[in-house]
N, C-alpha and C positions, 0 to 999 in steps of 0.2 A: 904889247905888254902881255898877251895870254902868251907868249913862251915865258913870261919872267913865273906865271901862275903855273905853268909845265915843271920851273926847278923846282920851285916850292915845293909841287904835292909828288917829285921823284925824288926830294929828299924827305919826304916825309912815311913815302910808303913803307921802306923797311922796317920801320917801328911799329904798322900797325894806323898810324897817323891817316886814316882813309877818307877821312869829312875834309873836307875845301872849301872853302867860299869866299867869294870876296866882296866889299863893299866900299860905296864911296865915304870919307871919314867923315863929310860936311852930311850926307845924309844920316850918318848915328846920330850925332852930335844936335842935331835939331830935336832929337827924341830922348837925349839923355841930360840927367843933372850935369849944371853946373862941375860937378865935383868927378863926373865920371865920364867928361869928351874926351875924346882923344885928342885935340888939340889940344886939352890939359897937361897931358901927358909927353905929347910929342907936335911943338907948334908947327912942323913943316908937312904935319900927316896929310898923305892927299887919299890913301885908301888904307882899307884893313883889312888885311887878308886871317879868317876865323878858320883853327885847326884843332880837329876834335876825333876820336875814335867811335866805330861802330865797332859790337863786336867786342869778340873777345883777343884778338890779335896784337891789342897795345901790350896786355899784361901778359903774353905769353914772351914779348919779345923784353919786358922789365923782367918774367922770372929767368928768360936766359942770362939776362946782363947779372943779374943778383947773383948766380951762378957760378961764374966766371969774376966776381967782385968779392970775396967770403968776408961778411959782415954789413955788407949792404941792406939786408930786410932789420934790422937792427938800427938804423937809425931811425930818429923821432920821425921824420918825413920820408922814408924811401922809396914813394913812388913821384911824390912833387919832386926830389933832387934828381932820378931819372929823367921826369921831364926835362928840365934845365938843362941836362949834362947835352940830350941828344936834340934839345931845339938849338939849344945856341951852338953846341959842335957842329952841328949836320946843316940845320936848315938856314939858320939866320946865317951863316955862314955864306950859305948857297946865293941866299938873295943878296947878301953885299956886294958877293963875286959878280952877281951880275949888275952891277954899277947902281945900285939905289941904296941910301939910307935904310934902316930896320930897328926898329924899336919894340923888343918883345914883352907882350903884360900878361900877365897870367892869374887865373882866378882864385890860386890858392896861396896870394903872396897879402898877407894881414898886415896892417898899419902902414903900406903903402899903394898908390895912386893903381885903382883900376877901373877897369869897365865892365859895364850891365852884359855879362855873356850868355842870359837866358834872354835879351833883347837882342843881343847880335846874334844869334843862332835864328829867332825866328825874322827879323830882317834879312838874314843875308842867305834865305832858304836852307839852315842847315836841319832847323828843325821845328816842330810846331808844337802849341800848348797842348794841354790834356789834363785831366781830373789827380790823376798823382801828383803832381805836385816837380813832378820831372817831365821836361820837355820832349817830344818822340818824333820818331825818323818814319816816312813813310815803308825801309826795309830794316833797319833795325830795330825799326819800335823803341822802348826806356833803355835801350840798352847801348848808349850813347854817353860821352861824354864832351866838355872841350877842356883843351889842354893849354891852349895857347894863341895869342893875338897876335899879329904883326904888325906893327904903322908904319906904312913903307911911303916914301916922298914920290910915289910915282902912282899913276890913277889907273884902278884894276874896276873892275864891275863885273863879274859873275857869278850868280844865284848857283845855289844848290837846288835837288830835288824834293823840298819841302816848303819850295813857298808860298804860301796861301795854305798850308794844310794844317787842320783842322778835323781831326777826326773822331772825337768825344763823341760829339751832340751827334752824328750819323750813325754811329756804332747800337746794335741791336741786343749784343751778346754781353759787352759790360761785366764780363768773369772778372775783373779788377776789385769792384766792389764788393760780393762775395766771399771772395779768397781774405781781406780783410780781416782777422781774427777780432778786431774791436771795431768793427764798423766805421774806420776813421776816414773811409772815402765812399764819395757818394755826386748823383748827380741833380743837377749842374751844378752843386756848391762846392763841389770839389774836395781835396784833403782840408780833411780838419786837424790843423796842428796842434792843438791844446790836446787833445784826445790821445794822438799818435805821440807825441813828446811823453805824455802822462805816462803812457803804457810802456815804453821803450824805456826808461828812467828809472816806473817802478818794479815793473814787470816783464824785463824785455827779455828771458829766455829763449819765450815761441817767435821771435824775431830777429834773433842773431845772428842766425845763416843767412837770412835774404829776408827781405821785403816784398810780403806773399801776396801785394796788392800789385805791385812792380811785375812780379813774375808771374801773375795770373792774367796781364796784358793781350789780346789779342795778335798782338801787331811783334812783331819779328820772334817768336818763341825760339826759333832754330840759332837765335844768336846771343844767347841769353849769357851773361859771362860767367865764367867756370865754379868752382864751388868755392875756391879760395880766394878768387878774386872779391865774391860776394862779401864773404865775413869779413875779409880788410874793409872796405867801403860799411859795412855795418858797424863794423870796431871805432872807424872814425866817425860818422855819421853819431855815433852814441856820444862818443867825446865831444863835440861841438854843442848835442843838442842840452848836457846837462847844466852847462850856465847858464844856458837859457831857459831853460825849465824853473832852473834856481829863485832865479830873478822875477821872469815874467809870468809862471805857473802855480808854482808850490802853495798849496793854501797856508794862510800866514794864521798861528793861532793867536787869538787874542791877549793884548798885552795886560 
């Protein structure tokens, strides 16, 4: 079965798709809701194979395709239908070819069936906690993402290079917290999201290029993703967080 884990990550590397991992699905599933097993999702799952970017090479290989597509950065989602196009063209493809079932779930699909992939990344060693509030890679540090899940009917099991890591609480230098313009991170309590929502909502200017707690990281600087790539992921990141600000922040004034 690690040649079947060989197609997967040689159909995924042309994209930039460089994070790998795989896991047993009975061992997620002990640690996830009800609502978010993969056996929920796909009753024959025997592993998961978790696929994710380091690095700025995903979005270099969407702005070629945007390119070559004119009118592609133009739709409501055009980096999640990217995904789609070249997981299920390329990869799930790959792995069917090689004779197993493939069920692909992915983190950015709303009102339907998915899985905890800030708990499969640090199971399945792709990456480990930390005080931002975004999970980190021992060489790419925050500057990671995942993209996509596989529930494949056949039993894979191997970790990535982040399992057990943990590198907050050893860390000396802590520039994260600092770089901060409103103090919204801090240790060990980590990101405070009433604070960082508040200021992004009402005041989010000096935040719209990048996330100057993110990028004041010690751990992967050299891989930090480009400028453009920033502000999409800030533009969206904004949109998401103001119903929730709406709802669960906004001081309500008396009736």
């Amino acid at each position: 079965m690690s040649d079947l884990l060989d197609i997967i990550r040689n159909a995924s590397a042309p994209y930039g798709l460089n994070l790998v991992a795989a896991i047993p699905a009975d061992r997620y599933d002990l640690s996830a809701s009800r609502m978010m097993r993969a056996s929920a999702i796909f009753s024959d799952a025997r592993s998961i194979v978790v696929i994710g970017n380091g690095g700025g090479a995903f979005w270099r290989a969407f702005t070629a395709h945007a390119m070559q597509h004119p009118g592609w950065r133009e739709r409501d989602n055009s980096l999640d239908d990217f995904t789609r196009e070249v997981v299920e063209r390329d990869i799930v493809s790959a792995a069917r070819s090689a004779g197993v079932q493939c069920t692909p779930v992915y983190p950015f699909m709303s009102g339907s069936a998915t899985l905890n992939f800030m708990e499969l990344a640090r199971m399945s060693g792709l990456a480990g906690p930390s005080i931002l509030g975004v999970v980190v890679h021992p060489e790419y540090g925050p500057w990671i993402a995942f993209r996509v899940a596989l529930l494949l009917d056949a039993e894979l099991d191997e970790s990535g290079a982040a399992l057990n890591f943990d590198p907050c609480p050893a860390c000396t230098v802590r520039s994260c917290i600092s770089a901060c313009p409103i103090g919204a991170v801090s240790f060990p309590a980590g990101w405070d999201i009433p604070k960082c929502l508040t200021h992004r909502v009402e005041a989010e200017p000096n935040c719209a290029p990048r996330c100057h707690a993110r990028a004041g990281c010690v751990l992967g600087p050299q891989h930090r993703y480009p400028d453009d790539e920033l502000a999409y992921h800030q533009m969206r990141s904004l949109r998401a967080m103001r119903p929730y600000y709406e709802t669960h922040i906004r001081p309500r004034r008396p009736a």
